[in-house]
LODRENMAR-820874 format. One record per residue (C-alpha): x, y, z; residue number from 1. Coordinates in pm, 1 decimal, decimal comma, always signed. Last residue first. Layout:
N
<X:X | Y:Y | Z:Z | nr:NUM>
...
This chain:
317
<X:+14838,1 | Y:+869,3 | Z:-2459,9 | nr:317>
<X:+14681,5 | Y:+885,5 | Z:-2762,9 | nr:316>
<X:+14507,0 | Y:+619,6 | Z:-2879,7 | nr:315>
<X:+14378,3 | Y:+534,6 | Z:-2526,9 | nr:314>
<X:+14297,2 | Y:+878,1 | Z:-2450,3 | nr:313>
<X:+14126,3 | Y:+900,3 | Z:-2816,7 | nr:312>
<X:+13883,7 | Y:+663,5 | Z:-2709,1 | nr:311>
<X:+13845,9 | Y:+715,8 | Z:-2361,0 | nr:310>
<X:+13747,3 | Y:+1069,5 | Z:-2430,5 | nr:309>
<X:+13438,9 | Y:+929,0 | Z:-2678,5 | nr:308>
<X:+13338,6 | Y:+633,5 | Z:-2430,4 | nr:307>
<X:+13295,9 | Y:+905,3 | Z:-2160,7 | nr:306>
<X:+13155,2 | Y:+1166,4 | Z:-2358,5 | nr:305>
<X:+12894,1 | Y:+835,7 | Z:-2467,7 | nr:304>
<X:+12875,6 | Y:+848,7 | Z:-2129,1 | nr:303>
<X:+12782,5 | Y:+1148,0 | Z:-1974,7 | nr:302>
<X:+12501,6 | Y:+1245,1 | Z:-2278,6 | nr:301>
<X:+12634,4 | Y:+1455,4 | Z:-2567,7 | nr:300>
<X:+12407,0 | Y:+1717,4 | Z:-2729,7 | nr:299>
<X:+12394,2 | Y:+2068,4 | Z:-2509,0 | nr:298>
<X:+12115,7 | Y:+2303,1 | Z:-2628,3 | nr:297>
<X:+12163,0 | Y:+2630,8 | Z:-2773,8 | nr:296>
<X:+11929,6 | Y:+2842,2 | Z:-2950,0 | nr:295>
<X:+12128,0 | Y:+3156,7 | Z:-2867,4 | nr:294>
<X:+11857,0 | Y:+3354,3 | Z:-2655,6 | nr:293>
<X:+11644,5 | Y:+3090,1 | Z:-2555,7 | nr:292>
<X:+11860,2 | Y:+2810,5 | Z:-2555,5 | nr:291>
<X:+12208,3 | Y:+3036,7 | Z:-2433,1 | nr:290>
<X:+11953,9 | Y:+3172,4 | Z:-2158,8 | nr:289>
<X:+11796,5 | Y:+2826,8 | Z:-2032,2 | nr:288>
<X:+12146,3 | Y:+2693,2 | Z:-1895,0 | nr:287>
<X:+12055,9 | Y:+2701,5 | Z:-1571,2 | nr:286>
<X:+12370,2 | Y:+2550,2 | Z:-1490,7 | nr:285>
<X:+12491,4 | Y:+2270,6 | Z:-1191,1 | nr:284>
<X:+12762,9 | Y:+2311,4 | Z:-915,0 | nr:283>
<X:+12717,0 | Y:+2155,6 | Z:-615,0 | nr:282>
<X:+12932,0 | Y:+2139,2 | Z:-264,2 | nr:281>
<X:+13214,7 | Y:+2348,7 | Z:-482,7 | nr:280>
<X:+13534,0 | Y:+2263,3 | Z:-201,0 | nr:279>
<X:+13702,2 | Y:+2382,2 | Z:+46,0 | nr:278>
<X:+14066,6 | Y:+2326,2 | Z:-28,7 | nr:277>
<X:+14316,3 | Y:+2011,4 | Z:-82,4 | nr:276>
<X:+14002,4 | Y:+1772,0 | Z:-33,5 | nr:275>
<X:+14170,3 | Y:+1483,9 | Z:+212,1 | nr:274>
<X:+14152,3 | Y:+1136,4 | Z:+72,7 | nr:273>
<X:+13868,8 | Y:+862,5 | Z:-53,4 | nr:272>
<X:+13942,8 | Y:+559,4 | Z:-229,2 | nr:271>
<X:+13810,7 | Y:+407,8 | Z:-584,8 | nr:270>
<X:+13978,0 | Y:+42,9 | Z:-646,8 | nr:269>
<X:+13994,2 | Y:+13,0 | Z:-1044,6 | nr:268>
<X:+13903,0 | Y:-327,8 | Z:-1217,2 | nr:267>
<X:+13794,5 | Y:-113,0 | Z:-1550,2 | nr:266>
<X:+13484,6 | Y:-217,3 | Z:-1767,6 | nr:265>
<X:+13498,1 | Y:+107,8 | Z:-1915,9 | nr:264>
<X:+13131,4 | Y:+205,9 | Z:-1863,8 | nr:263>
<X:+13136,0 | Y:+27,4 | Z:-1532,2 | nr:262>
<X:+13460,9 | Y:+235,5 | Z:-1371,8 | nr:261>
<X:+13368,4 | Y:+555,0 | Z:-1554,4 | nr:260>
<X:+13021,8 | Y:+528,4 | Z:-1415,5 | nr:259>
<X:+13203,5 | Y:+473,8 | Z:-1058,8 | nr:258>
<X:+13403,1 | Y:+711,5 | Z:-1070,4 | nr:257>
<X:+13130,7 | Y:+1012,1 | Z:-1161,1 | nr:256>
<X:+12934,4 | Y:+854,6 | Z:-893,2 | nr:255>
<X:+13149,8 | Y:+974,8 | Z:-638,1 | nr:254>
<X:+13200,7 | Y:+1293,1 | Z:-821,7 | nr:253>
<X:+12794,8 | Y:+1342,1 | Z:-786,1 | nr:252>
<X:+12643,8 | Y:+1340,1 | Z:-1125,7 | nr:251>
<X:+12428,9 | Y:+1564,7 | Z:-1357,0 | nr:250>
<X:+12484,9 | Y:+1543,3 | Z:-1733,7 | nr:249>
<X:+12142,0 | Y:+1690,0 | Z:-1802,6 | nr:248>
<X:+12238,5 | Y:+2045,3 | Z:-1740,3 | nr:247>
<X:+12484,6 | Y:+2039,6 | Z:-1977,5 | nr:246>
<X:+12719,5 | Y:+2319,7 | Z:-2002,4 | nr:245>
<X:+12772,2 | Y:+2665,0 | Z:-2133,6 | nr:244>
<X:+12640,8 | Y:+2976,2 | Z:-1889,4 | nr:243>
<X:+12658,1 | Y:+3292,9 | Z:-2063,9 | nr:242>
<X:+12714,1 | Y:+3677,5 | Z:-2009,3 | nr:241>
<X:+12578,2 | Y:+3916,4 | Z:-2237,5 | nr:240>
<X:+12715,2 | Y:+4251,5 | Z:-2364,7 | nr:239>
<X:+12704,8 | Y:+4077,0 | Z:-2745,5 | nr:238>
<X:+12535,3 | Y:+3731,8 | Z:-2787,5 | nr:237>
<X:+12239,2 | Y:+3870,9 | Z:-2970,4 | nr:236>
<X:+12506,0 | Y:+3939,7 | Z:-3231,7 | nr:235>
<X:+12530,4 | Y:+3549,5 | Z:-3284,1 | nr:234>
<X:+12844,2 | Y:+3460,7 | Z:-3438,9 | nr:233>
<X:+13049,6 | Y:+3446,5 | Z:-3145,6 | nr:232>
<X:+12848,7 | Y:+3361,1 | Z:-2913,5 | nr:231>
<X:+12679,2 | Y:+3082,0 | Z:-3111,5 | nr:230>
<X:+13107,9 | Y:+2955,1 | Z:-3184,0 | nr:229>
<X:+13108,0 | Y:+2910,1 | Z:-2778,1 | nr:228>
<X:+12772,5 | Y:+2729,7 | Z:-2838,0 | nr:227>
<X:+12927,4 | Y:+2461,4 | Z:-3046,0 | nr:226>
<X:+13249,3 | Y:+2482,9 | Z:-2896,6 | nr:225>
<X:+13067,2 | Y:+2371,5 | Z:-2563,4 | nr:224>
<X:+12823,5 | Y:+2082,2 | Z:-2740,4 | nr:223>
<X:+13212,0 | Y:+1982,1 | Z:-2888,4 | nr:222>
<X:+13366,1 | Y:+1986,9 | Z:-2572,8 | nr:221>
<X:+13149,0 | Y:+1741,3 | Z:-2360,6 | nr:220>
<X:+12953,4 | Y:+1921,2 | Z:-2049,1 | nr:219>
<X:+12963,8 | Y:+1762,6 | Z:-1686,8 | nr:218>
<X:+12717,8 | Y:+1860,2 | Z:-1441,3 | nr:217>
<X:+12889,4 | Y:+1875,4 | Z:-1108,4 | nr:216>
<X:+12760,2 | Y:+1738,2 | Z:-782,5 | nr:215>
<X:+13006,1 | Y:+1681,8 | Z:-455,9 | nr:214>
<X:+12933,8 | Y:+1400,7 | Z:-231,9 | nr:213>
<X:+13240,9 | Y:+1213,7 | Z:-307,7 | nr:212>
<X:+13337,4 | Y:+1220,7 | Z:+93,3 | nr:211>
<X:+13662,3 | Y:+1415,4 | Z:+32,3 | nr:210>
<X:+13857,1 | Y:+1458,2 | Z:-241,6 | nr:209>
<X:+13838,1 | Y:+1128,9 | Z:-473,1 | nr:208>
<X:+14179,5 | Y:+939,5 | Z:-552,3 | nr:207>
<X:+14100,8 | Y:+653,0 | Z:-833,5 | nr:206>
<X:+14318,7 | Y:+350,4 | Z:-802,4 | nr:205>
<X:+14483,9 | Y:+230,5 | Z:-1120,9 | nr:204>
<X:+14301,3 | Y:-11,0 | Z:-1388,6 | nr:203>
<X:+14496,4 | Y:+132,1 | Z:-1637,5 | nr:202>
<X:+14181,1 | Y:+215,6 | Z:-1861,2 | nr:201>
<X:+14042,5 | Y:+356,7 | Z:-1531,9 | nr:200>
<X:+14324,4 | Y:+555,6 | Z:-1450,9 | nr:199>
<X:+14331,3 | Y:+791,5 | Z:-1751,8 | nr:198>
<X:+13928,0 | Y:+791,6 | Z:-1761,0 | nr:197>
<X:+13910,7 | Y:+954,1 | Z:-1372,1 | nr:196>
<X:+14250,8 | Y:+1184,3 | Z:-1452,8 | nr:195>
<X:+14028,5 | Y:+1300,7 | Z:-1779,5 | nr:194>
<X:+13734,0 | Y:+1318,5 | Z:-1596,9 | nr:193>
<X:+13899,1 | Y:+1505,1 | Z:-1260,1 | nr:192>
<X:+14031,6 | Y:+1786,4 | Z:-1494,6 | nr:191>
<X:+14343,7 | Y:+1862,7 | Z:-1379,1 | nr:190>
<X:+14545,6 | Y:+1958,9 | Z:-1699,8 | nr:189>
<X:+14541,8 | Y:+1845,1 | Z:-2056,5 | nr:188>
<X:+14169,6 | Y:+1785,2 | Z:-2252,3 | nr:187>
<X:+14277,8 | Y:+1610,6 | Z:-2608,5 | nr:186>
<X:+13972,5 | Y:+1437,3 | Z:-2655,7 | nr:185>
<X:+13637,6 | Y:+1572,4 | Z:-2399,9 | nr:184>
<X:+13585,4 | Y:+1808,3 | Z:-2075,5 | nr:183>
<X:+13443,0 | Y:+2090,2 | Z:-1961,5 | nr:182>
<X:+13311,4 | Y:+2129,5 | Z:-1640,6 | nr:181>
<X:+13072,3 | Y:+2402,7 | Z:-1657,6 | nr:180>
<X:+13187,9 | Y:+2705,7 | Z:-1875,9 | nr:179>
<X:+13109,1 | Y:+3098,4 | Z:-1802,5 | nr:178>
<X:+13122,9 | Y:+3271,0 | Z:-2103,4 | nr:177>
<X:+13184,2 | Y:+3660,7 | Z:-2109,2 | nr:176>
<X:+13081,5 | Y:+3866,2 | Z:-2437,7 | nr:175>
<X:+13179,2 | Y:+4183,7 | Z:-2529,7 | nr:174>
<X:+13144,2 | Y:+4401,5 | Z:-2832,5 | nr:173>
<X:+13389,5 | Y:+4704,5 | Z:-2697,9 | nr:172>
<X:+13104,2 | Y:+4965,0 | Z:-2651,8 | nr:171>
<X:+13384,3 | Y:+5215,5 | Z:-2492,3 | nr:170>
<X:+13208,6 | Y:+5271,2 | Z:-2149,4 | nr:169>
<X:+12948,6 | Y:+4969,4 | Z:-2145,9 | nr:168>
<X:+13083,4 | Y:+4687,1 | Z:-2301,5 | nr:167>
<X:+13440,7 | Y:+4816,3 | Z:-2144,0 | nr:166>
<X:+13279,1 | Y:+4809,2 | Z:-1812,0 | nr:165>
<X:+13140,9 | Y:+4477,7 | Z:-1904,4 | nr:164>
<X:+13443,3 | Y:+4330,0 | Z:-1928,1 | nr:163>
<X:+13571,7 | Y:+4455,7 | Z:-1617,5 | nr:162>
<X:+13314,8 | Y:+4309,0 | Z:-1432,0 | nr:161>
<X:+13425,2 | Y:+3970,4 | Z:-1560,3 | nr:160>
<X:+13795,6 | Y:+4054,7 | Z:-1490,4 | nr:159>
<X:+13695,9 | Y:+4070,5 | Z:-1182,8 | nr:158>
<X:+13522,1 | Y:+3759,3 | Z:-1166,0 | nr:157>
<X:+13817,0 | Y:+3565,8 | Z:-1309,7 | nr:156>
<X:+14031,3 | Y:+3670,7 | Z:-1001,3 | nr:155>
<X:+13755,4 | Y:+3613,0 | Z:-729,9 | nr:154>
<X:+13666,1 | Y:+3257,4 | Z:-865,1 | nr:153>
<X:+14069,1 | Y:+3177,8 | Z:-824,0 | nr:152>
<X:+14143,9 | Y:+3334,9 | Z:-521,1 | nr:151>
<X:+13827,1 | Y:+3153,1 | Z:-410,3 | nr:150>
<X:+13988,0 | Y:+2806,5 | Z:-449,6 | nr:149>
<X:+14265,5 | Y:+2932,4 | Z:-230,6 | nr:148>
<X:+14061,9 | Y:+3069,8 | Z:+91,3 | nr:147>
<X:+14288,4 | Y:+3385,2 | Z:+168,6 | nr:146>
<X:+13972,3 | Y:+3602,9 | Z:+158,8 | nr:145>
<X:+13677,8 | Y:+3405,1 | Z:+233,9 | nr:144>
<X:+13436,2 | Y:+3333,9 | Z:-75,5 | nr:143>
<X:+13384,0 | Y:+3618,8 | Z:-340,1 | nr:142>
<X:+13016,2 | Y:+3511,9 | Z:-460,0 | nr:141>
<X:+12813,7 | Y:+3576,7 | Z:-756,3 | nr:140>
<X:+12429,4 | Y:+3692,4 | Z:-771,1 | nr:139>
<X:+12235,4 | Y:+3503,9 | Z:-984,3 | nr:138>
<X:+12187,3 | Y:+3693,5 | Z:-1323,4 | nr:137>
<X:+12356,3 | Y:+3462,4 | Z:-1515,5 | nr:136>
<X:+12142,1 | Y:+3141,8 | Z:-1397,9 | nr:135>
<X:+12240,9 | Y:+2926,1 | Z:-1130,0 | nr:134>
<X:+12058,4 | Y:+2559,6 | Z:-1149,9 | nr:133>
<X:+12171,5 | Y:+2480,5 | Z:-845,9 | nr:132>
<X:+12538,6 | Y:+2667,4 | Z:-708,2 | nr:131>
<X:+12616,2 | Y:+2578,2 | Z:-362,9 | nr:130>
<X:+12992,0 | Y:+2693,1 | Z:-350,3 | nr:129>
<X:+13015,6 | Y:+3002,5 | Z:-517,4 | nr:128>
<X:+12847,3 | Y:+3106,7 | Z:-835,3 | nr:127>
<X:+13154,0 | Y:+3263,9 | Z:-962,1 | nr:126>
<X:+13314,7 | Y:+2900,5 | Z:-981,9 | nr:125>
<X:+13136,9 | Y:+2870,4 | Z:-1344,9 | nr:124>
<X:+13426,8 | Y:+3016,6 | Z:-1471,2 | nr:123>
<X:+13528,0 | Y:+3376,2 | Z:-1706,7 | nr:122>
<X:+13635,2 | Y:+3337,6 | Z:-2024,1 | nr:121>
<X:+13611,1 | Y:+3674,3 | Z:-2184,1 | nr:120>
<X:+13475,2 | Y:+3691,7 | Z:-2595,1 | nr:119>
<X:+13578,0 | Y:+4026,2 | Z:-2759,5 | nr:118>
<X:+13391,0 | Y:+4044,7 | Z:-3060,6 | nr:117>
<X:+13362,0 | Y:+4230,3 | Z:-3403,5 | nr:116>
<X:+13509,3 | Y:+4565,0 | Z:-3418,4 | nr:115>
<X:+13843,7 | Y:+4533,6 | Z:-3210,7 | nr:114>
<X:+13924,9 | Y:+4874,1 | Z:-3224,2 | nr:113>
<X:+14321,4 | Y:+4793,9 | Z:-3189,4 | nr:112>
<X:+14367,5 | Y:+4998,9 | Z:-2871,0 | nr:111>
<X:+14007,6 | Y:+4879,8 | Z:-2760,1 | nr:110>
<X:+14140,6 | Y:+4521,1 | Z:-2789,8 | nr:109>
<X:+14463,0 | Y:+4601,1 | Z:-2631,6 | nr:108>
<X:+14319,3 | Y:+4733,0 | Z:-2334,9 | nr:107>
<X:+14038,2 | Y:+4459,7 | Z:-2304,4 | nr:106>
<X:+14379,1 | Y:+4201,0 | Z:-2316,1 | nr:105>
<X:+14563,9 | Y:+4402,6 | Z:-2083,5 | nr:104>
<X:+14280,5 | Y:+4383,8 | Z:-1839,7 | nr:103>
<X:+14255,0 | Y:+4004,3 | Z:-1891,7 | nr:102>
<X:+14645,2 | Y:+3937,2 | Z:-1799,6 | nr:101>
<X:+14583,5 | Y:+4229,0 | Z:-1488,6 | nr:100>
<X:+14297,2 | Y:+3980,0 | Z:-1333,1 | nr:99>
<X:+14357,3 | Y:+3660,5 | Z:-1444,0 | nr:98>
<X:+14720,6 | Y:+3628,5 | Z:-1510,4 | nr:97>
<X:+14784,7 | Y:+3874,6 | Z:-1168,0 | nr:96>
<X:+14567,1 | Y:+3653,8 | Z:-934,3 | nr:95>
<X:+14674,4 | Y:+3308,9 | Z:-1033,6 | nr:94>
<X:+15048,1 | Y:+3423,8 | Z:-1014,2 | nr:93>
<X:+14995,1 | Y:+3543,4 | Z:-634,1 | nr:92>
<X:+14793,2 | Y:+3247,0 | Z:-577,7 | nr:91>
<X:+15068,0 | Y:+3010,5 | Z:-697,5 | nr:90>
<X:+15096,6 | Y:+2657,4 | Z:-542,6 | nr:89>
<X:+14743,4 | Y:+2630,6 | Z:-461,5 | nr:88>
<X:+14598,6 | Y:+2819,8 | Z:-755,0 | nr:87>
<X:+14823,9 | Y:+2494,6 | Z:-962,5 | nr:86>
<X:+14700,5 | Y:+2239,6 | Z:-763,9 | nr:85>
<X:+14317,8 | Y:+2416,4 | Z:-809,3 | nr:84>
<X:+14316,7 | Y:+2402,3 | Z:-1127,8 | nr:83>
<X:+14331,3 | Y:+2700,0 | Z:-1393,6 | nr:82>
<X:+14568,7 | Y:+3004,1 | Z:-1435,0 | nr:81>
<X:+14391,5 | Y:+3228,4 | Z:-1765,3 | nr:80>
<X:+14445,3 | Y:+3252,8 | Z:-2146,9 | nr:79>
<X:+14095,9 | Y:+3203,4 | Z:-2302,6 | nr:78>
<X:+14066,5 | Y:+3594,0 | Z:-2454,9 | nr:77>
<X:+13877,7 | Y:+3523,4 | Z:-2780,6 | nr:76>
<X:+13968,0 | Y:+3818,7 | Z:-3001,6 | nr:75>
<X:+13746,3 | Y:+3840,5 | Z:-3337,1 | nr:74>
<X:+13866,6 | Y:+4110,4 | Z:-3611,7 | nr:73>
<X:+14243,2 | Y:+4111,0 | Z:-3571,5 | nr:72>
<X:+14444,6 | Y:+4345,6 | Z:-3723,1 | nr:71>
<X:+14696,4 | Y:+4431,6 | Z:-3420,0 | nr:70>
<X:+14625,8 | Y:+4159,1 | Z:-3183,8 | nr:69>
<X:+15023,5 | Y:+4087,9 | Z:-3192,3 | nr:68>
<X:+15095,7 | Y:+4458,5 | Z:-3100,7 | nr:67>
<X:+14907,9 | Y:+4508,0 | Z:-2821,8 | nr:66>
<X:+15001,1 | Y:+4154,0 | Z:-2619,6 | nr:65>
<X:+15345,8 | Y:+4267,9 | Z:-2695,9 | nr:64>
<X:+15283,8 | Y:+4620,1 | Z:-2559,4 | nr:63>
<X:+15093,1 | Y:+4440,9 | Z:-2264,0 | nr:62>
<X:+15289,1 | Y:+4159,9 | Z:-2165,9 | nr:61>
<X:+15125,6 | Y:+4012,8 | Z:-1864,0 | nr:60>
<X:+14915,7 | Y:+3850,6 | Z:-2150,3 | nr:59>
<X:+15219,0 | Y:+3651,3 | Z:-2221,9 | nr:58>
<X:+15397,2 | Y:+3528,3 | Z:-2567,3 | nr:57>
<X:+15514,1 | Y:+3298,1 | Z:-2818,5 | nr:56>
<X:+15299,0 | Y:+3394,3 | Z:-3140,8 | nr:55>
<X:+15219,5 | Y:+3151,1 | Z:-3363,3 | nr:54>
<X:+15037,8 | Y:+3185,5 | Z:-3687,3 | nr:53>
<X:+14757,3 | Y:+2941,2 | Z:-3853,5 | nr:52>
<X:+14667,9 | Y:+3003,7 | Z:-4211,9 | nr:51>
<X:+14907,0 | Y:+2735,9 | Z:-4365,2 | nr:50>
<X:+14868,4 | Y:+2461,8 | Z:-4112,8 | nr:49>
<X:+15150,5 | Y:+2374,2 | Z:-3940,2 | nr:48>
<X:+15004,7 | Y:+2296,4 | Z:-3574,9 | nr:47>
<X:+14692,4 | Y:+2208,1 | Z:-3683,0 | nr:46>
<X:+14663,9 | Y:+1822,0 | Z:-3648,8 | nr:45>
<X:+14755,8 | Y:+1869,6 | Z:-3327,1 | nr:44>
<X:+15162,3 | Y:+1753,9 | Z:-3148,5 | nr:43>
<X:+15168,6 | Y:+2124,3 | Z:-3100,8 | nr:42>
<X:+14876,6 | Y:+2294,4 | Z:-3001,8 | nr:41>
<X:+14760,4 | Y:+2088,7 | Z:-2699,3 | nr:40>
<X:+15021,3 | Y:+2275,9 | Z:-2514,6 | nr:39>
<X:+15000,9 | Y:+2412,0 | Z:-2125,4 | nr:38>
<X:+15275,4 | Y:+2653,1 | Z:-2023,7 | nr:37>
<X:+15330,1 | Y:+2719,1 | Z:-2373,0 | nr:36>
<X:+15354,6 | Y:+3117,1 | Z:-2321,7 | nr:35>
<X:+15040,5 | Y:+3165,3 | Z:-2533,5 | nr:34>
<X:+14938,7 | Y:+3401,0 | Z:-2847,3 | nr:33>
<X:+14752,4 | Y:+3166,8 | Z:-3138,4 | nr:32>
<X:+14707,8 | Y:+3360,0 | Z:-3469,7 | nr:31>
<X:+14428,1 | Y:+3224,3 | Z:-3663,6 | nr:30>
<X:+14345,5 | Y:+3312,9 | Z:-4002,3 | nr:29>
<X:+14004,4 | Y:+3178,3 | Z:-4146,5 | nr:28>
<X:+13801,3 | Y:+2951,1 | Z:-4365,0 | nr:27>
<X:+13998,6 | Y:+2603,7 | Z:-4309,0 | nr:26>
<X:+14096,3 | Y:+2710,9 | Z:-3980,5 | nr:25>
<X:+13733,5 | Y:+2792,0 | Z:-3809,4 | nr:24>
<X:+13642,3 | Y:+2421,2 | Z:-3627,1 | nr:23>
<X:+13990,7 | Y:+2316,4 | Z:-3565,2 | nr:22>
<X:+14111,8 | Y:+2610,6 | Z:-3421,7 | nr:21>
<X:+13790,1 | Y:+2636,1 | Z:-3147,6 | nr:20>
<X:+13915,0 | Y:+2278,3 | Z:-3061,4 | nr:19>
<X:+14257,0 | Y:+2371,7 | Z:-3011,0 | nr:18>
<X:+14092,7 | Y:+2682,6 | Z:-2780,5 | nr:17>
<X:+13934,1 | Y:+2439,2 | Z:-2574,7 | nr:16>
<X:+14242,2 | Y:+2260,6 | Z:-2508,3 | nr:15>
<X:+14481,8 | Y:+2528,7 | Z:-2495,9 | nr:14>
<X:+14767,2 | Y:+2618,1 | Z:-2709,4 | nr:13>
<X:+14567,0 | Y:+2963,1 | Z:-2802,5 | nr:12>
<X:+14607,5 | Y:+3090,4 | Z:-2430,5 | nr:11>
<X:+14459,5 | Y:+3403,7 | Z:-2599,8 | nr:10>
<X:+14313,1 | Y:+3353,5 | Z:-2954,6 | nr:9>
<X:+14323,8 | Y:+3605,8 | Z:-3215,2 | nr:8>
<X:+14088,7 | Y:+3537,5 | Z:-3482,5 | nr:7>
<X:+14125,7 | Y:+3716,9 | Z:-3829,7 | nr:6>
<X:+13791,5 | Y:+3643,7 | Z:-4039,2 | nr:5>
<X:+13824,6 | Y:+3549,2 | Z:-4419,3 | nr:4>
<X:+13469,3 | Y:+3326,0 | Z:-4368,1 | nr:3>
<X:+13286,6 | Y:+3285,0 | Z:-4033,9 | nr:2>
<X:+12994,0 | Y:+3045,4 | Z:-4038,5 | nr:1>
């Protein structure tokens, strides 16, 4: 457990990084930089709490970027363009947030002698389109050049590698995290669970890309904070990349509806339309390094997440 720790957080409004707030505030100072784009921040139970600072900002902004990490002992560098809608519209943006946003965040970190970690959010997309049991050291894939979904694996890859140049030139205490279909309470965005869950307890149609085929393993946000906090903590962590999810949770999207249909007793039609891009054919972890070398092991079965999201979707929304 941290204690008196100063934890900058990058795309701090975020989902994930709401739940990373709520686990170290009470012991720590948090200063959340984000444009806003996304907010989970706000209407939280955090949002005025007395050792929690705001900053509005961009990672595109380097000297502000700079000067707001200034004292900061722990920089967790989740800002990024996700969802494929959003890569679709903007590929241009997608590429310069994830790619020059995440260089300016290593430059400011080594600026500021960031002394305790620097933890990069990279995706599990790196693994390219038929992705079984991929462990870290699998080789990673750039896709067709111009293919959207790609832009978007390409973009976070690079500033993977550049990550671990820093690790290795300037011994910047690095780690990169690669997470698996996250999803849980307060998730905003495109996340096909959420949309799945959001539609089920209206009893609207559900819209699957494509045939349905696709497999995912789906991991529940608090068995990914807990080993996100692992590589923070864990100095064993440091100059390592890691896989988070569930390897257990193992569904095809297809079946994905239809377990949120029966587990929510929910009188929703499920039809099938055009994917907007080529799609992830299968996409499941080994996630055997963060066990053996972190002691991790995901908790939360498909759908008791299921039952939990619903929950506080229906309370919430």
């Amino acid at each position: 457990m941290l204690y008196n720790k100063n934890i900058f957080i990058t795309g701090g409004a975020g989902f994930i990084a709401n739940n990373l707030i709520r686990y170290y505030i009470e012991n720590n100072n948090i200063i959340v930089y984000d444009n806003f784009h996304r907010d989970t921040l706000s209407g939280s139970n955090y949002a005025k709490h007395p050792n929690l600072k705001v900053i509005k900002g961009d990672v595109l902004d380097v000297v502000l970027l700079t000067k707001s990490m200034a004292g900061a002992d722990i920089v967790i560098h989740a800002a990024g363009i996700a969802g494929i809608d959003t890569v679709i519209i903007n590929p241009v943006h997608t590429m310069q947030v994830n790619m020059i946003g995440t260089a300016n965040a290593l430059s400011a970190a080594q600026t500021n002698d960031i002394k305790d970690r620097f933890v990069d959010f990279s995706t599990s997309e790196v693994f390219g389109s038929m992705a079984f049991r991929s462990s870290e050291n699998d080789v990673t894939v750039a896709g067709s050049a111009g293919e959207a979904r790609w832009t978007y694996a390409v973009s976070k890859l690079a500033g993977e590698h550049l990550a671990h140049a820093y690790y290795r030139q300037y011994k910047l205490p690095i780690v990169t995290v690669r997470p698996f279909n996250v999803y849980g309470p307060g998730q905003t965005g495109e996340g096909a669970l959420q949309i799945f869950i959001k539609r089920a307890l209206k009893n609207e149609t559900i819209k699957i890309d494509g045939d349905g085929n696709q497999i995912r393993a789906w991991c529940y946000i608090d068995d990914f904070i807990d080993c996100l906090v692992r590589c923070i903590e864990d100095p064993k962590a440091i100059g390592q990349s890691i896989n988070i999810g569930n390897a257990r949770a193992v569904i095809t999207i297809l079946g994905l509806a239809q377990t949120v249909c029966r587990v929510l007793k929910s009188d929703s039609k499920i039809v099938h339309v055009p994917p907007l891009s080529a799609d992830i054919a299968i996409r499941i972890p080994s996630v055997d390094k963060a066990n053996e070398v972190l002691g991790f092991k995901a908790k939360v079965d498909l759908e008791e997440g299921i039952l939990k999201t619903a929950g506080w979707i229906a309370n919430n929304l």
